[in-house]
C-alpha positions in Angstrom: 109.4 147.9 76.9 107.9 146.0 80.2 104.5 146.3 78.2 105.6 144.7 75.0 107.2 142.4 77.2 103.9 141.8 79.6 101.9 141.5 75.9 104.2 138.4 75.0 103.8 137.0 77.9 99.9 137.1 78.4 100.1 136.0 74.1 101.8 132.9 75.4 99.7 132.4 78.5 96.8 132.5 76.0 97.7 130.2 73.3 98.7 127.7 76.4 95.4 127.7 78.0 93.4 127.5 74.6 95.8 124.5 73.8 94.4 122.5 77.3 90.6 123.8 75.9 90.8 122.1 72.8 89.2 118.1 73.0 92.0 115.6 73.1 92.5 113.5 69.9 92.8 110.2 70.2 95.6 107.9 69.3 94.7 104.7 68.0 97.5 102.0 69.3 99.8 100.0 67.0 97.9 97.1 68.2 94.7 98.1 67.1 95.8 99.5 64.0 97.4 96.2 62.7 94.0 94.0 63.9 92.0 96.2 61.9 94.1 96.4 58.8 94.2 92.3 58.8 90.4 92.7 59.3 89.8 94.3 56.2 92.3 92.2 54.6 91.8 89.1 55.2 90.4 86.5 53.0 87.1 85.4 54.3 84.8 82.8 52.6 81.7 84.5 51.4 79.0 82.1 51.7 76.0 84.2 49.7 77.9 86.1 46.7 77.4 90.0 46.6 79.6 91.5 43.7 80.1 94.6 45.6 81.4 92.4 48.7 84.6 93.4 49.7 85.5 90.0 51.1 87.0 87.7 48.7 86.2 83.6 48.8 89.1 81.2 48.9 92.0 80.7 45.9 90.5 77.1 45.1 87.1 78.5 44.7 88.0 81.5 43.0 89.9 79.2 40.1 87.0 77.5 39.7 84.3 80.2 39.4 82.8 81.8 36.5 83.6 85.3 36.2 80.4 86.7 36.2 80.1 84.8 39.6 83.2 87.0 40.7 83.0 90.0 42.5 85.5 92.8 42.7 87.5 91.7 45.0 87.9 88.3 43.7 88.5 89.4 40.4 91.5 91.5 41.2 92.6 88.0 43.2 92.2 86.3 39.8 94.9 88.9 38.3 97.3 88.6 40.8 97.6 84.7 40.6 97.2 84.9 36.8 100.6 87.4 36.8 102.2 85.2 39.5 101.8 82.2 37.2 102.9 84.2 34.5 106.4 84.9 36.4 105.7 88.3 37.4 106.2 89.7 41.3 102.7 91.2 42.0 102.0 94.3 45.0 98.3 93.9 46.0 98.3 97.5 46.7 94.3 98.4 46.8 92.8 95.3 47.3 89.1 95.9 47.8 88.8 99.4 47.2 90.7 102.7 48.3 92.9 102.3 45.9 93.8 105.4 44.5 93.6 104.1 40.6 95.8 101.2 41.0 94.9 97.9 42.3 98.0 95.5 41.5 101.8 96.9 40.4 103.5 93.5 38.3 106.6 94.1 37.8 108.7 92.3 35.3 112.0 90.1 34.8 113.7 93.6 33.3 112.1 95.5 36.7 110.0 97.3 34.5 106.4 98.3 36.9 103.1 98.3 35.6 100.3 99.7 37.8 97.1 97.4 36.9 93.4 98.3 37.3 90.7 96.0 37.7 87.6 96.8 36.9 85.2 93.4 37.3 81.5 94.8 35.8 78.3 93.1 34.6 78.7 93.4 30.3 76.0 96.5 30.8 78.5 98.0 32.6 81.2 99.9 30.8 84.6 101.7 32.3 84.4 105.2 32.2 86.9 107.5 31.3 87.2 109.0 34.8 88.9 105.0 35.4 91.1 105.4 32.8 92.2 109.5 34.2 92.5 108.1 37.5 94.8 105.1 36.6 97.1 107.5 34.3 97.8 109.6 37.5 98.1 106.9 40.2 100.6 105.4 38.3 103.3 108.0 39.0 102.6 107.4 42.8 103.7 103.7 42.5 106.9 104.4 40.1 105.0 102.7 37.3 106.2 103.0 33.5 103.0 101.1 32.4 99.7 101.0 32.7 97.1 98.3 32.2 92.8 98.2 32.9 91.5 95.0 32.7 87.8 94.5 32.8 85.3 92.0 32.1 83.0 94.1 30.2 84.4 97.3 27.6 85.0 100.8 27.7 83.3 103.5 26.5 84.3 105.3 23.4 85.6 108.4 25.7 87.6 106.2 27.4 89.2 104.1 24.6 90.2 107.4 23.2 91.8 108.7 26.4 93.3 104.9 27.0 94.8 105.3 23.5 96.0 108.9 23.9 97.9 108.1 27.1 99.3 104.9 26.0 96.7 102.8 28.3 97.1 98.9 27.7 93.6 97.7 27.9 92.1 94.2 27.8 88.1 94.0 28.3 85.3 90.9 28.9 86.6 88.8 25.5 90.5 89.3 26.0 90.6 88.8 29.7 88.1 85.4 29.1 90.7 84.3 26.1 93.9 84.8 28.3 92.2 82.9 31.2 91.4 80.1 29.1 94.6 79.3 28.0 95.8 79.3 31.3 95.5 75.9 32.9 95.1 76.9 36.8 91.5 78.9 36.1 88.9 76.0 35.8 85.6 77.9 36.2 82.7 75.4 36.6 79.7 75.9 34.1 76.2 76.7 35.4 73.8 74.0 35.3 70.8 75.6 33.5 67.7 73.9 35.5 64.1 74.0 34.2 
């Protein structure tokens, strides 16, 4: 018995000294957390465009810019002031990437949530349907009924299929530049073609 009990006690001795071995983790503070989550959040002006930037230009510039002059980040900007206007309340949940399949939830008059992808690619680009998989999960994570993928180019056959089988809502390039238009807050300024 005094064995068994000696064995316990050297066990414990053990997994106490093996605890002090092992490297510290570090805790990053509350403090430092919230700076670099307003960081990464924040609305900076981008002064040379990059459309993979995750920084996003100002509200006045972004109603006035092309959409092929937007990146993705600014694009998904566009969306939530378009469904603002439009009298829905809009969650930016991934804004700028990490998003998990869902970039805005909208959610109704009725309360009725609709998890939004954006997907803002040159017309050569097309969204895949690995997008619309993604977007069909993610939605259950936000309480979502709907979904919607808005793009300013297509998708590709596979994924119109998949959208359709699933119930995806889906507006590419021509019915995202349509809605825009007839909404009076997006002026975008043409290109001046110089020779």
């Amino acid at each position: 018995m005094k064995e068994i009990i000696w064995l316990f006690v050297i066990i414990v001795l053990l997994g106490v000294v093996s605890g002090f071995m092992q490297p510290k983790k570090r805790k990053r503070s509350v403090k430092k957390r919230k700076t670099a989550t307003n960081r990464s959040t924040s609305r900076t002006v981008n002064s040379s465009f990059n459309r993979a930037s995750k920084t996003c230009r100002p509200d006045e510039v972004i109603l006035t810019s092309p959409l092929d002059a937007l990146n993705g980040v600014e694009f998904e900007r566009l969306l939530a002031l378009y469904f603002r206007d439009q009298g829905y309340k809009v969650h930016e949940v991934g804004v700028g990437g990490n998003d998990g399949g869902v970039d805005l939830v909208i959610v109704d008059k009725r309360g009725e949530k609709t998890a939004v992808q954006a997907k803002c690619y040159a017309d050569h680009n097309m969204v895949s349907v690995q997008t619309v998989r993604e977007l069909v999960a993610a939605k259950r994570n936000h309480d979502c009924i709907l979904t919607l993928l808005v793009t300013t180019s297509d998708l590709t056959g596979p994924a119109k299929k998949e959208a359709d089988q699933f119930r995806v809502e889906y507006w590419h390039g021509g019915v995202v530049d349509q809605k825009l238009k007839v909404w009076e807050k997006w002026q975008p300024i043409k290109k001046m073609n110089v020779r």
